[in-house]
C-alpha positions in Angstrom: 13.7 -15.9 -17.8 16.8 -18.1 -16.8 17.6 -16.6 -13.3 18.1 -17.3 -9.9 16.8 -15.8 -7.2 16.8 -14.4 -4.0 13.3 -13.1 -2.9 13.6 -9.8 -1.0 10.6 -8.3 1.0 9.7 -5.0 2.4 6.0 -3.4 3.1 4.2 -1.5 -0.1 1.4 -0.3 -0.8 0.0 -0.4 -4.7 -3.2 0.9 -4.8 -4.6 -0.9 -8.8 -7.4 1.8 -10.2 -10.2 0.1 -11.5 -9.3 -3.4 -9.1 -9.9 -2.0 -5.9 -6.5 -4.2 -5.3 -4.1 -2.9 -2.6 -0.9 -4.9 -2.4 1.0 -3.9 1.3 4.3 -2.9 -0.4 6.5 -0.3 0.4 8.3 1.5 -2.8 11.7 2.4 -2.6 13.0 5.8 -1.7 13.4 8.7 -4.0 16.1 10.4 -1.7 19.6 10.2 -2.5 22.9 11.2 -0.4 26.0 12.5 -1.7 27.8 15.5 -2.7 26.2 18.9 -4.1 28.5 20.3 -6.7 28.5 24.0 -8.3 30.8 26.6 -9.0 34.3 25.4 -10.0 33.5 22.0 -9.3 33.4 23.2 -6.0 30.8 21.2 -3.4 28.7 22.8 -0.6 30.1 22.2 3.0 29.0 22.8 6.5 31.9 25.0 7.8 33.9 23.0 10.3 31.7 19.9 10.0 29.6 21.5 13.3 26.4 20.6 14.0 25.3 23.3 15.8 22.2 25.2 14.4 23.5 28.6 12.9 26.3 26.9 10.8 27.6 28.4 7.9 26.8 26.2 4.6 29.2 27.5 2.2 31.3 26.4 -0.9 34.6 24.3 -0.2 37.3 22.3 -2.2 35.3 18.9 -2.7 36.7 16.1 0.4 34.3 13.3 0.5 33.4 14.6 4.5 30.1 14.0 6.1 29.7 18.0 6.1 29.6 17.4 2.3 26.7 14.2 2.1 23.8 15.9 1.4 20.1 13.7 1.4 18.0 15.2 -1.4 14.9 14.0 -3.1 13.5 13.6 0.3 9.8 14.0 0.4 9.3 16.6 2.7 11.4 18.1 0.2 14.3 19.1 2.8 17.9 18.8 1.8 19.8 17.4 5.0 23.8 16.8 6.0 24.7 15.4 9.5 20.9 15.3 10.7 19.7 18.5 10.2 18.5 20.7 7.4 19.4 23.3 4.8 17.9 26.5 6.0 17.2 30.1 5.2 18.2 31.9 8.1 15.4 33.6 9.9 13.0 32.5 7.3 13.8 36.0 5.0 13.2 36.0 1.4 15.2 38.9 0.8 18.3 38.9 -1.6 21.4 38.2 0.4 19.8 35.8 3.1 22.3 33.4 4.1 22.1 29.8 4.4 22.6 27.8 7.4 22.0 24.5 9.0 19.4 24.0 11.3 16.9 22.0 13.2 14.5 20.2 10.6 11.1 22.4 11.8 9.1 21.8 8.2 9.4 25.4 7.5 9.2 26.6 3.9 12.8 28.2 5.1 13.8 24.7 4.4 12.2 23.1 1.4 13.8 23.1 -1.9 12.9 22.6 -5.4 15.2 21.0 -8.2 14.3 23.1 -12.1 16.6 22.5 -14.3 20.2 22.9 -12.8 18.8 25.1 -9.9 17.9 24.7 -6.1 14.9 26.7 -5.7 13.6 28.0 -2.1 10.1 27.2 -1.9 9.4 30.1 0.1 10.6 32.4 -1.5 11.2 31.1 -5.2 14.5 32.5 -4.8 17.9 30.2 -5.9 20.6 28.8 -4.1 23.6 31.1 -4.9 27.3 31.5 -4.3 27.9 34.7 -2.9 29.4 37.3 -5.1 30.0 34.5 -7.6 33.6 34.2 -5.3 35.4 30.4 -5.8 37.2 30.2 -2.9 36.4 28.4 0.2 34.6 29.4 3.0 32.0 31.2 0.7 28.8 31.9 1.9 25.6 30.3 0.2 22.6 32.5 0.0 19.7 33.1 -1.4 19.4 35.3 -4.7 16.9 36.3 -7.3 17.1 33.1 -9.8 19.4 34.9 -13.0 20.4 30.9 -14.4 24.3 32.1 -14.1 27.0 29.6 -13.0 27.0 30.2 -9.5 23.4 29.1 -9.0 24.0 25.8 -11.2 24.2 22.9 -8.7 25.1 19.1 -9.8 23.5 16.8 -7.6 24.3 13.3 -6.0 25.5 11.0 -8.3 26.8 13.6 -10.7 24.3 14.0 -13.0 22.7 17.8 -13.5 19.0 17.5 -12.1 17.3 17.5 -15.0 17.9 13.8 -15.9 15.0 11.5 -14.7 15.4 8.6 -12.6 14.7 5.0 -14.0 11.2 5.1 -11.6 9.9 8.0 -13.8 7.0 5.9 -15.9 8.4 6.9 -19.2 11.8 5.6 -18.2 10.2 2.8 -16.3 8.3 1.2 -19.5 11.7 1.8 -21.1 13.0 -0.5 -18.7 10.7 -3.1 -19.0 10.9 -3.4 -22.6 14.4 -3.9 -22.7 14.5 -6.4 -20.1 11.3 -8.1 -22.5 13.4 -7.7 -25.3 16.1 -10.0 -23.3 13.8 -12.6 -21.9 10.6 -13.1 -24.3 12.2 -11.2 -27.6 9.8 -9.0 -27.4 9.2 -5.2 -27.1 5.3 -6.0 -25.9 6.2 -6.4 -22.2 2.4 -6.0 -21.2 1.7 -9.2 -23.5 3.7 -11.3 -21.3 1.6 -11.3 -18.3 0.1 -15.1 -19.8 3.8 -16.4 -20.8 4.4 -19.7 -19.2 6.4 -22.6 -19.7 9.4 -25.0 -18.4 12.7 -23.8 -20.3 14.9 -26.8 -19.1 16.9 -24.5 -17.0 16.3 -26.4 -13.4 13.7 -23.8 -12.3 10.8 -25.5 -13.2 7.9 -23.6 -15.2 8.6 -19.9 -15.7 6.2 -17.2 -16.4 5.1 -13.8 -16.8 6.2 -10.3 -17.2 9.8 -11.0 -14.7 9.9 -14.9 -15.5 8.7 -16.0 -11.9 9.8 -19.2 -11.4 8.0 -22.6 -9.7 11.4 -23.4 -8.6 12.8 -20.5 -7.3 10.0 -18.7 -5.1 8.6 -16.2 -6.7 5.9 -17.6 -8.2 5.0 -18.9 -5.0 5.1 -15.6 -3.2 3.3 -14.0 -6.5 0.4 -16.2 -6.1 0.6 -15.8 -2.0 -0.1 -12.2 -2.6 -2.7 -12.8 -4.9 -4.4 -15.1 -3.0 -4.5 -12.6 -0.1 -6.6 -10.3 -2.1 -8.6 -12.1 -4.3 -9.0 -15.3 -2.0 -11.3 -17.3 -5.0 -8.8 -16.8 -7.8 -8.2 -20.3 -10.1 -4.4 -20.3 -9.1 -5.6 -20.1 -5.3 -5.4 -24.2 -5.2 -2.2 -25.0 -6.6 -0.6 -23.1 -3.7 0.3 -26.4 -1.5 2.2 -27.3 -4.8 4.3 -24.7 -5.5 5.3 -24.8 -1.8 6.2 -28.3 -2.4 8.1 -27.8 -5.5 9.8 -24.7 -4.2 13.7 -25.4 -4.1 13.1 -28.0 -7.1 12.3 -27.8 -10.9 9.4 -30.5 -10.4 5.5 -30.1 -11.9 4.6 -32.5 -8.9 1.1 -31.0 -8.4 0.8 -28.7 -11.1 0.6 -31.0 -14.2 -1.5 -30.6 -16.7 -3.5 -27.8 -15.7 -1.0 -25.2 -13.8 -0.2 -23.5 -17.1 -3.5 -23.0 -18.6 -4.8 -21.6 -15.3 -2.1 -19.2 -15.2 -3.4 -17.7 -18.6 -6.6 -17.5 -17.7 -5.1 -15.7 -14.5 -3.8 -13.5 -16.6 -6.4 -12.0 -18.4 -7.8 -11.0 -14.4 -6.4 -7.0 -13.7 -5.7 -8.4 -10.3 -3.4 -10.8 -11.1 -1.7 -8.0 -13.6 -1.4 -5.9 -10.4 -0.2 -8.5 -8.2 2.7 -9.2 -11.0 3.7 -5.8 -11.3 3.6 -5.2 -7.7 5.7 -8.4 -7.3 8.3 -7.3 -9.4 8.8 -3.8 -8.6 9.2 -5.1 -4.5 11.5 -7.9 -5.6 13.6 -6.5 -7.7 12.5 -3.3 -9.4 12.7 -0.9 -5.9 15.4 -1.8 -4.4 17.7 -2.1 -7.6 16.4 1.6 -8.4 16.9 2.5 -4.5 20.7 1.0 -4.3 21.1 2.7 -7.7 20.4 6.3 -6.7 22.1 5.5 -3.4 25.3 4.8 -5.4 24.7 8.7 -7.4 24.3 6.4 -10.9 21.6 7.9 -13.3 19.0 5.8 -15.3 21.2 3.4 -17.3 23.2 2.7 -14.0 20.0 2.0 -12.4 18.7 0.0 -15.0 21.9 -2.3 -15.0 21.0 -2.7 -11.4 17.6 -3.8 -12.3 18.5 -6.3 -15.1 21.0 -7.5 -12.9 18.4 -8.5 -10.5 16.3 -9.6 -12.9 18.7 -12.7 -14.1 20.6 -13.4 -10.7 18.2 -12.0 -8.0 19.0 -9.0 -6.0 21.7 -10.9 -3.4 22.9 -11.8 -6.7 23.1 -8.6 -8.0 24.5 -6.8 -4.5 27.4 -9.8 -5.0 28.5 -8.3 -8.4 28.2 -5.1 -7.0 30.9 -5.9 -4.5 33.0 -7.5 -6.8 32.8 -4.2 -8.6 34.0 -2.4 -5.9 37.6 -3.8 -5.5 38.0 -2.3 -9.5 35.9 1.0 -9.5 33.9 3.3 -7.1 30.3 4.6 -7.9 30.0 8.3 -7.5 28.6 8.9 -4.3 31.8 7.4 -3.2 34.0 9.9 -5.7 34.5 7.8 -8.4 33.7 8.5 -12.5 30.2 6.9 -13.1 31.8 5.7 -17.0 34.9 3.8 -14.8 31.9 2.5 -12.3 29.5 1.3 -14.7 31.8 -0.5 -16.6 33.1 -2.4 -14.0 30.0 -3.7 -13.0 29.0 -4.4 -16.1 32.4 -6.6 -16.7 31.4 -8.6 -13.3 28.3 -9.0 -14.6 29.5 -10.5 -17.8 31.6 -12.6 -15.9 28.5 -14.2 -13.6 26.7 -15.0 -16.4 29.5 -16.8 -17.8 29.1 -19.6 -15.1 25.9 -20.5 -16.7 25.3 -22.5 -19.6 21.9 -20.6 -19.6 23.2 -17.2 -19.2 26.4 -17.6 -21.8 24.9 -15.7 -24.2 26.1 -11.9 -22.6 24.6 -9.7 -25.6 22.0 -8.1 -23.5 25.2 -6.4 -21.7 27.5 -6.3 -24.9 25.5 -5.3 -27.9 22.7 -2.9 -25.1 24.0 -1.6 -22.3 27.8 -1.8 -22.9 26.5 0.4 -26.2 24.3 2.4 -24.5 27.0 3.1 -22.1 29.4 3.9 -24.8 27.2 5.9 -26.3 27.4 8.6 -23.0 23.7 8.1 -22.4 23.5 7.9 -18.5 20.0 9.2 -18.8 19.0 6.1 -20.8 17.4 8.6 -23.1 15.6 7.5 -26.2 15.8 6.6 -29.2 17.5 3.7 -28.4 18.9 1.0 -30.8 20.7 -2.1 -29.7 20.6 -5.7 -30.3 20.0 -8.8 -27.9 20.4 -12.2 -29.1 21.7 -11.1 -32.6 17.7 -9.5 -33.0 17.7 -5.5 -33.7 15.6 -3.5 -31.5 14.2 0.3 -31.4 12.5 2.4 -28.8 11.4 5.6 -29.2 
C-alpha cells in the first residue's frame, strides 16, 4: 500500500459478466520476440538475413541477428522475423516440406501451434523439424510427422520450454495477486480487499482497495473517473472535485468524514469490483506482464515486474529496470534469466531502501529472492515464503 506512482494509460476493453460494465482498456500483448532455440542449442535463422520471400529458414550457431528475433504468441498465431512470416512452402503437408519466409497472407501454411516443446503447423498438424536431425548450420527446417525427438524440441523467447504459463494465465494471475495481498494487507484473501481503506501516514493520503489506490497519488482519482463513466449515479460519483483537488497532496480536504464509508459501500457494487480490477491490470498489471515477456522472463520474472509496479509505479519500475541493465541482461537480449532476475531484484531492494515506508525488503528477500533460488521461473505452486516475518502457503 505504501507506493508511488506513475499512472500509465492505454485503451482496453473488460467486458464484467453479470455488470453489463465495459471498461475501454486495451490488454497487453501476448506476443513475444526473441530467439527460437532447438537442436544443440542451435537457434533458427533466416539464411543471409534476406528478406526476400522464398528464404531458407534453417538452423544456425545462435548470433543475437535480426534473422534470429522471432515474434511468437501472436494472435493470428503467425511466427514472424524481419516482417514477414514463417511459412510452409507451397502450402504442402507432405513430410519433407521446407520452411521458408514469406509474405504474411493468413494462410494455415503459416500458423503455428506451441504443445508441449513442439511447433505444430496448423495445417497440417505436422512439427517443425531439423532436417535429418543434422547440427550444423545452414540446415534446412521442415515439416515432419510429430515423433517428440530432439530435433523437433524448440525453446522459445525468453528461454523457457513452452509449456510454462505466463503470469496472465488466471491460475498464475490469482497467484499473483495473493502474493502481492500477502505484502500489502497480510492477507492471502485478495478479493476481500476491494472495501480496504484508510490513511497509513505515508504522505499519500487515504489508500484503498485491492492495489492500494491512493487519494494522493492519482489512481484513485482515475479509478473513480472510470467508474463514474459507467455507472454515472454511483455514491463515490460526488467526491470527484475532491480527489482532483487533493491529487498531488496527502490532504482529506473534501472527503472527511464520509469518503471512507462510501467507498465500502462502493465496494460491495460488482461495478466498482470491475472498475478496480480493470484499473489495476491497465496500470500496472499489463504492461508489467507485456515488458516482462518482451524481456524472454517467465512468470516469477514477470511477477517481479508486477510488484515492482505495484510499490513504485510502473516509470518507477522501468527506472530499476534500467539500473539493472548496466549489471545483467534479460534473455531476449542473451543474457541468463537467474543473473537477470537477480539483478533486478538487488535494484529493487536498493529503491525501497530510500523509503522509510518501504525499508522493510522481505517481500523480495524471504519471497521472491526464495522463490528465485528455488529455480521456479514458472512461479509454480506450492509456494511457501514469508513477508513481514508472517508464513505463507499457496497451493
Amino acid at each position: 500500500m505504501n507506493r508511488v506512482r506513475t499512472v500509465a494509460y492505454a485503451a482496453l476493453s473488460l467486458v464484467i459478466p453479470g455488470a453489463a460494465v465495459v471498461f475501454g482498456l486495451l490488454p497487453a500483448s501476448a506476443a513475444t520476440a526473441g530467439p527460437i532455440r532447438g537442436l544443440g542449442g542451435k537457434c533458427i535463422d533466416v539464411a543471409g538475413s534476406a528478406t526476400a520471400n522464398g528464404t531458407a529458414v534453417q538452423l544456425y550457431d545462435c548470433n543475437g541477428t535480426a534473422a534470429q528475433q522471432w515474434t511468437v504468441g501472436n494472435t493470428d498465431a503467425t511466427i514472424r522475423a524481419l516482417g514477414k512470416c514463417m511459412d510452409v512452402t507451397a502450402a504442402s503437408t507432405a513430410n519433407g516440406a521446407k520452411i521458408q519466409l514469406y509474405d504474411c497472407n493468413a494462410t494455415g501454411a503459416q500458423k503455428w501451434t506451441v504443445s508441449n516443446g513442439t511447433l505444430i503447423n496448423t495445417a497440417s498438424g505436422k512439427c517443425l523439424d531439423v532436417t535429418g536431425k543434422s547440427t550444423a548450420n545452414g540446415t534446412r527446417l521442415q515439416i515432419w510427422t510429430c515423433a517428440g525427438g530432439t530435433n523437433q524440441t524448440w525453446t522459445m523467447p525468453g528461454g523457457s520450454t513452452p509449456t510454462g504459463k505466463n503470469l496472465d494465465d488466471p491460475a498464475k494471475k490469482d497467484v499473483a495477486m495473493q502474493i502481492v495481498s500477502a505484502a500489502e494487507n497480510s492477507s492471502l484473501d485478495w478479493r476481500a480487499q476491494f472495501s480496504y481503506i484508510e490513511d497509513i501516514g505515508d504522505g499519500r493520503g487515504y489508500t484503498a482497495g485491492i492495489i492500494g489506490f491512493c487519494s494522493g497519488t492519482g489512481d484513485m482519482l482515475e479509478l473513480v473517473e472510470a467508474y463514474t463513466a459507467t455507472k454515472p449515479s454511483n455514491v463515490l460519483a460526488r467526491y470527484l472535485p475532491a480527489l482532483r483537488a487533493v491529487n498531488g497532496t496527502d490532504s482529506h480536504a473534501g472527503l472527511d468524514p464520509n469518503f471512507p464509508r462510501d467507498w465500502r459501500t462502493a465496494a460491495a457494487d460488482p461495478v466498482f469490483q470491475a472498475a478496480q480490477e480493470s484499473e489495476r491490470d491497465r496500470v500496472y498489471f499489463n504492461p508489467s506482464v507485456r515488458d516482462g515477456k518482451s524481456d524472454g522472463v517467465r512468470a516469477l520474472g514477470q511477477f517481479a515486474y508486477y510488484d515492482a509496479a505495484v510499490v513504485h509505479g510502473y516509470e518507477g519500475m522501468r527506472a530499476i529496470r534500467s539500473r539493472a541493465l548496466a549489471k545483467a541482461r534479460p534473455p531476449a537480449q542473451g543474457g541468463d534469466e537467474r543473473a537477470w532476475l537477480n539483478a533486478f531484484l538487488d535494484e529493487r531492494v536498493v529503491e525501497m531502501k530510500k523509503e522509510e515506508a518501504h525499508s522493510d525488503t522481505s517481500r523480495i528477500d524471504t519471497a521472491q529472492r526464495v522463490f528465485l533460488n528455488n529455480g521456479n521461473f514458472d512461479l509454480n505452486t506450492p509456494l511457501d515464503f514469508k513477508v513481514y516475518g508472517d508464513p505463507y502457503h499457496i497451493g
